[in-house]
KEKEVO-782631 format. One record per residue (C-alpha): residue number from 1; x negated, y, z negated. Coordinates in steps of 0.2 Angstrom, whole numbers, plus 2048, in hexadecimal, padded with zeros to 3 digits. Each point is the difference from the previous one (the first is absolute). Layout:
<nodes>
{NUM,{X,Y,Z}}
...
</nodes>
This chain:
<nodes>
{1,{1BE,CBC,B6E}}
{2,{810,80A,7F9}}
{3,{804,805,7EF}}
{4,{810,7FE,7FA}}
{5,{80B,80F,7F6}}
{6,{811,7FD,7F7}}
{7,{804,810,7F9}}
{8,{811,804,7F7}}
{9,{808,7F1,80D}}
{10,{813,7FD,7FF}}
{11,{80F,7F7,809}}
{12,{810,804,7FA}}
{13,{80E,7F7,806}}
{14,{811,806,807}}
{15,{80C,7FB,7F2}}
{16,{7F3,7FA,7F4}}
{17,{7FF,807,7ED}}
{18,{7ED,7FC,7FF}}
{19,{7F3,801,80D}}
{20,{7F9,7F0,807}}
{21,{7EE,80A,7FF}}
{22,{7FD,80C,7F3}}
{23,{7F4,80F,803}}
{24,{7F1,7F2,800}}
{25,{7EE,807,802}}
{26,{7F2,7F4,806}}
{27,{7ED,800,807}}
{28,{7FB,7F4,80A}}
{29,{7EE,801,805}}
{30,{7FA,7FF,813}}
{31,{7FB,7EA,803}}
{32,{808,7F9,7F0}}
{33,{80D,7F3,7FD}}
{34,{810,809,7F5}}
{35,{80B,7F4,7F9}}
{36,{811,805,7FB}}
{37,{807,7EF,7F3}}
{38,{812,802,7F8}}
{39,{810,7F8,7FE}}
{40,{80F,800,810}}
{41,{806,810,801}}
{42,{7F4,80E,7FA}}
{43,{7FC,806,80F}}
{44,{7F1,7FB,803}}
{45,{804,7F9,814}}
{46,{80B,812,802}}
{47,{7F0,80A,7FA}}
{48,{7F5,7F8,80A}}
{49,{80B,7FF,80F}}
{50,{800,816,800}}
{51,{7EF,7FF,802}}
{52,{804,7FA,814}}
{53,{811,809,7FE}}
{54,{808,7F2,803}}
{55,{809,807,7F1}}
{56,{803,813,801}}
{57,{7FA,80B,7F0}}
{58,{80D,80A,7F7}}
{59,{7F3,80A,7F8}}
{60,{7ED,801,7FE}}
{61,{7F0,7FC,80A}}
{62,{7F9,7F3,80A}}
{63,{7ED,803,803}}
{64,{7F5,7F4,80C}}
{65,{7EE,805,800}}
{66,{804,811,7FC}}
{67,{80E,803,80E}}
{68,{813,800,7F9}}
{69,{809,7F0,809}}
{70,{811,80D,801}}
{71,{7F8,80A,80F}}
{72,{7FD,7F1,809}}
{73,{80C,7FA,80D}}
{74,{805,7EF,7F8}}
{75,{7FD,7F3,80C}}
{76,{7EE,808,807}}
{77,{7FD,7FE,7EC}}
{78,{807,7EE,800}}
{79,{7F4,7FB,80D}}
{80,{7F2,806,7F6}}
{81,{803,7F7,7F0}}
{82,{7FF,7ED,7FF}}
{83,{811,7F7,7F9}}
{84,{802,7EE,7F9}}
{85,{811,7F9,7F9}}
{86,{802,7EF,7F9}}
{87,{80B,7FD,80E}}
{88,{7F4,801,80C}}
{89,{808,807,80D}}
{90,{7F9,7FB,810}}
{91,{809,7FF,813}}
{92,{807,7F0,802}}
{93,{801,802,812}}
{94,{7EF,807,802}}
{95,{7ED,7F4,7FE}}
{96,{7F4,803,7F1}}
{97,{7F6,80B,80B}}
{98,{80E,80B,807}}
{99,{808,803,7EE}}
{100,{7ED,806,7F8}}
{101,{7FE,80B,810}}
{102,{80F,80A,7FF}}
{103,{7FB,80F,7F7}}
{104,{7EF,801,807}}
{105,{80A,800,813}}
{106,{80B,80E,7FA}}
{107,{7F0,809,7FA}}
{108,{7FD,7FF,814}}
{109,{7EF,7F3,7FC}}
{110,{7FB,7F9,80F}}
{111,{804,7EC,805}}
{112,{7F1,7FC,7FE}}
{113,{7FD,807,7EF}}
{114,{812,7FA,7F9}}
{115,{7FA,7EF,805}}
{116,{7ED,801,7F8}}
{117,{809,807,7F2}}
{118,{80D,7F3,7FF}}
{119,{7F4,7F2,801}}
{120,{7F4,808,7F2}}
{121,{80D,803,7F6}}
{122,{806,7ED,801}}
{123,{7EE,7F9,7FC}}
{124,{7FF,80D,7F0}}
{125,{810,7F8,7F9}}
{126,{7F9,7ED,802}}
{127,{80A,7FD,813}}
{128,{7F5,7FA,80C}}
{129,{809,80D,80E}}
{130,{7FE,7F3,80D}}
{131,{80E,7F4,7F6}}
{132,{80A,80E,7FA}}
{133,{801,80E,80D}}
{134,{80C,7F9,80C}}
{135,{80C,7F6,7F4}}
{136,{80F,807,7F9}}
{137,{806,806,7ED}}
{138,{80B,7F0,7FF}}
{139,{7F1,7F3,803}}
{140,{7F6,807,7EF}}
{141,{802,7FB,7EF}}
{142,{805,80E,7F4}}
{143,{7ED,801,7F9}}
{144,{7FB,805,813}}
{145,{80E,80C,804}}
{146,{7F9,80B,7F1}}
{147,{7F0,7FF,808}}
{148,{806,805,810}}
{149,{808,80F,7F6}}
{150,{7F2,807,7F8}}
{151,{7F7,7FD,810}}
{152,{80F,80D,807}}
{153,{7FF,80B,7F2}}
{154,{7ED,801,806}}
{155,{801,802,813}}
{156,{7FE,814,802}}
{157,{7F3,801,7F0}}
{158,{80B,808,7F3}}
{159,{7F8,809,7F1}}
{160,{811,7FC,7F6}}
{161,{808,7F0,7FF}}
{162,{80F,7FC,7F7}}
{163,{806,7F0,7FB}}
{164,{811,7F8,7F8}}
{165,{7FD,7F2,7F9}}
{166,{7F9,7F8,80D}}
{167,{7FB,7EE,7F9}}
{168,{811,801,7F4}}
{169,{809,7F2,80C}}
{170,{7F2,7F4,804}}
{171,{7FB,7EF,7F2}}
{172,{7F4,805,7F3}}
{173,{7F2,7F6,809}}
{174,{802,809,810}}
{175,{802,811,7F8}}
{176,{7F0,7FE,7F4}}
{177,{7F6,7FB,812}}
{178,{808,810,805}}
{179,{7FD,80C,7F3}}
{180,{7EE,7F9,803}}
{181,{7FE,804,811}}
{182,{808,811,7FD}}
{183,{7F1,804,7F2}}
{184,{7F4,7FA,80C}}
{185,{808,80C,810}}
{186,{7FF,80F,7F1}}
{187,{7F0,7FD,7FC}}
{188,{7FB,804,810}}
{189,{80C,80D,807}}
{190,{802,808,7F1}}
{191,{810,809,806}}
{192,{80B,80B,7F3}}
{193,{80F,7F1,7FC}}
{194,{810,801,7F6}}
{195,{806,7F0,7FA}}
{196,{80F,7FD,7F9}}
{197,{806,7F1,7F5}}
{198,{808,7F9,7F3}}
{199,{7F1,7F5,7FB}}
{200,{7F7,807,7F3}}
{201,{7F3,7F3,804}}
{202,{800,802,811}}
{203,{7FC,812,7FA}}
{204,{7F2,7FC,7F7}}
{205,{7F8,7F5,80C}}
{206,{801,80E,80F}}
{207,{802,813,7F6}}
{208,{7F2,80A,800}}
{209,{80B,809,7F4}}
{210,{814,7FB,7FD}}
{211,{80E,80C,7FE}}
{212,{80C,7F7,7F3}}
{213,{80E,808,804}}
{214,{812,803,7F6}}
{215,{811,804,803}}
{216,{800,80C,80F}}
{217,{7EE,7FE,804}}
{218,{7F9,808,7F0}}
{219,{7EF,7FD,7FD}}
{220,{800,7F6,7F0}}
{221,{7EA,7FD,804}}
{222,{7F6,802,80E}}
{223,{7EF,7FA,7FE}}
{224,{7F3,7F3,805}}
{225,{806,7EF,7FD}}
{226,{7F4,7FF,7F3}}
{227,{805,80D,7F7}}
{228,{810,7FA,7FF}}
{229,{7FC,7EE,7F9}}
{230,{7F5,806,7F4}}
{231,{80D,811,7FB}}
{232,{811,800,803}}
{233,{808,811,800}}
{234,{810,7F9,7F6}}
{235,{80A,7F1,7FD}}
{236,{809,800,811}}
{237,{7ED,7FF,809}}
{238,{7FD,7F2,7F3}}
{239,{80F,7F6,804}}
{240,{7F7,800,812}}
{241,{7EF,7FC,7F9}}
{242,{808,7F1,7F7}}
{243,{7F7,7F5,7F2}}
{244,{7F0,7F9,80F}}
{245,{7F7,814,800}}
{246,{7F2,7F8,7FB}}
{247,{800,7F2,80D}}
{248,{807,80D,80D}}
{249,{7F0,80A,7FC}}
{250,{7F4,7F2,805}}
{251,{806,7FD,811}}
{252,{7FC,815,802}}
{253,{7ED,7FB,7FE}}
{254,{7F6,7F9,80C}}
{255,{7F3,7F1,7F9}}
{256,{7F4,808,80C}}
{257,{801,80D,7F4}}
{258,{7FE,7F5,7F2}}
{259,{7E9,7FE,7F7}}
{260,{7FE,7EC,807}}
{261,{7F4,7F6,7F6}}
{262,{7F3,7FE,80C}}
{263,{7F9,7EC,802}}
{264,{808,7F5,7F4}}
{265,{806,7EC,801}}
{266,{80E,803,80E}}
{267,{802,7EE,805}}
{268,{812,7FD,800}}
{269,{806,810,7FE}}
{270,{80F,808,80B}}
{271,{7FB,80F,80A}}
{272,{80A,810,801}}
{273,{804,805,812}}
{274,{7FA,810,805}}
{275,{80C,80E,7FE}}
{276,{806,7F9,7F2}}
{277,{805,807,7EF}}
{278,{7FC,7FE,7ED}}
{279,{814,7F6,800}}
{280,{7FA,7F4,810}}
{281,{7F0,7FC,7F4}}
{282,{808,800,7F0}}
{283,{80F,7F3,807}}
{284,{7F1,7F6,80C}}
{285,{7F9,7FC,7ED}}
{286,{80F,7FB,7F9}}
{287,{807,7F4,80F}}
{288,{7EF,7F7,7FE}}
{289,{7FB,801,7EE}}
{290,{7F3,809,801}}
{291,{7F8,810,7F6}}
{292,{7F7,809,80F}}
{293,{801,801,813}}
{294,{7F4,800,80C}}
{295,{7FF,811,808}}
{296,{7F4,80A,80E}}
{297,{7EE,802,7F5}}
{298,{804,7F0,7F4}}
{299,{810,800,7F2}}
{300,{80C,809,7F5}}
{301,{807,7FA,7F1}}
{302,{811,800,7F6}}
{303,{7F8,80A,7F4}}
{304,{7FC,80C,80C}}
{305,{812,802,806}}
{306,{809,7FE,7F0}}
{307,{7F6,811,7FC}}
{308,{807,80A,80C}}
{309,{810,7FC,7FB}}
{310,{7FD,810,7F2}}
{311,{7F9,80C,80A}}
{312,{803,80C,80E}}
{313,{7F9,7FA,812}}
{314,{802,80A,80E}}
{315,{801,7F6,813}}
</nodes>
C-alpha cells in the first residue's frame, strides 16, 4: 500500500488572477478512503487529477508512498494508479474482457494471466465473466458499465486509485447498490482511494476521513466523518452537514456494534440485515411500529439508539 503527500500543491493558470489550487497540504494514509466534498469549481477534480499528472503542477510536491510523482515518466505512472470517472470511459469497439486487460497487456502480463485476471476481476464486481466477458460496452446498463470500470481501474493491482464521481450519473437506486458494492471491494482490498464528489452524504457513507474543501481546494476540515458530523469546523462545513448530523451519525454505526438484549419476546419483530447500521434499525422500527429489532444475539431497542444520538461513537 502507498501513502499519499500534498505538500505546498499549486496550479496556476495562464491568464488567471487566482489559482485553481492554492498551496494545499494533505496526508493521506497507505489503504484509506480520502474523500474530497465541495461545491462545482473549488478544485477538488484539478487537485486530484495532479496526483496522475493528468494535470501538471505549477508548484509544490506530489508524494506517492514516499517517491515524488514529478520524477516519474507520466504515462509509466499512469499505469500504476488506478483511475475512474463518472463517464466511464470504456472502448466501445473493444469487449468487457479486452477493455479491463488493457493496462495489464501494456504492463507486458501474459495472455493468460490478463485473462485469469480479467475474469476474476469481473466475478469481484458481481459479473458472472462467462455472461459479461465477450459482450460489448453498449449492451450493459449504466450500473454495469461502472462495474466494469472499477474492475479496470483494478486489473494491474494498483496501490492508488482515483475516482471522479463515478456513481454521479447512474439513478439513486443503482448508485446506492454501487456505493455498496464499492465498500464491500474496499473492505477487502483496502487500497489507498480518492474519491471525489459533491455528495456530502455520499461522503459520509464511503470517507474514512473527507476533505471539505473551499474555494480553490482550501481545506476548510479534514477529518473522519464522524468528527465532522459531531464538530464542524465552521459554518461553511455546517451548511454541508445540514440540519440530519444526528441521523447522519447513526448510519456511521454499525448495530453489530450496538449491547443486544439477549432472549426476549421477539415474535413478530423485524430483523436488521447484517451489515446494517443503527439508521437501517432505527427506520425498520418505525416502518413497522415497533420499539425494537430483532438483531444477531436477541434485540435492541429505541431507547438504545435514541442514546446515542448525544454521544460520540466511532465506526
Amino acid at each position: 500500500m502507498s501513502d499519499i503527500r500534498l505538500i505546498e500543491v499549486t496550479k496556476q493558470y495562464d491568464g488567471q488572477p487566482h489559482p485553481a489550487v492554492d498551496a494545499v497540504s494533505l496526508d493521506i494514509p497507505a489503504g484509506e478512503l480520502v474523500v474530497f466534498v465541495g461545491p462545482s469549481g473549488c478544485g477538488k477534480t484539478t487537485t486530484m487529477k495532479m496526483i496522475n499528472r493528468l494535470i501538471e503542477p505549477t508548484s509544490g510536491q506530489i508524494l506517492l508512498g514516499g517517491e515524488d510523482v514529478l520524477a516519474k515518466e507520466p504515462n509509466e505512472l499512469r499505469r500504476h494508479i488506478g483511475y475512474v470517472i463518472q463517464q466511464i470511459g470504456l472502448f466501445p469497439h473493444l469487449t468487457i474482457a479486452e477493455n479491463i486487460k488493457l493496462v495489464p497487456g501494456l504492463l507486458g502480463w501474459s495472455r493468460d494471466r490478463c485473462e485469469k485476471r480479467s475474469d476474476e476481476l469481473l466475478d469481484l464486481v458481481g459479473l458472472d465473466p462467462s455472461a459479461f466477458r465477450s459482450r460489448y460496452p453498449r449492451q450493459l446498463s449504466g450500473g454495469q458499465q461502472q462495474r466494469v470500470g472499477v474492475a479496470r481501474a483494478l486489473a494491474a493491482d494498483p496501490p492508488v486509485m482515483l475516482m471522479d464521481e463515478p456513481f454521479g450519473a447512474t439513478d439513486p437506486i443503482t448508485r446506492e447498490r454501487l456505493q455498496n458494492e464499492f465498500l464491500r471491494l474496499q473492505a477487502e482490498l483496502r487500497k489507498t482511494i480518492v474519491f471525489v464528489t459533491h455528495d456530502f452524504d455520499e461522503a459520509i457513507k464511503l470517507g474514512d476521513r473527507i476533505a471539505v474543501l473551499k474555494e480553490r481546494s482550501h481545506i476548510a476540515q479534514y477529518d473522519t466523518p464522524e468528527h465532522i458530523l459531531a464538530n464542524p469546523a465552521d459554518d461553511y462545513v455546517a451548511s454541508f452537514v445540514g440540519s440530519a448530523a444526528a441521523l447522519k451519525r447513526l448510519a456511521l454505526i454499525p448495530v453489530a456494534k450496538l449491547t443486544a438484549r439477549p432472549g426476549g419476546a421477539q415474535d413478530g419483530l423485524p430483523a436488521v440485515p447484517d451489515g446494517a447500521s443503527a439508521r437501517d434499525a432505527l427506520d425498520l422500527m418505525i416502518r413497522h411500529g415497533t420499539s425494537s429489532v430483532r438483531v444477531a444475539g436477541g434485540t435492541v431497542d429505541f431507547e438504545t439508539i435514541s442514546g446515542l444520538l448525544g454521544s460520540d461513537h466511532g465506526r
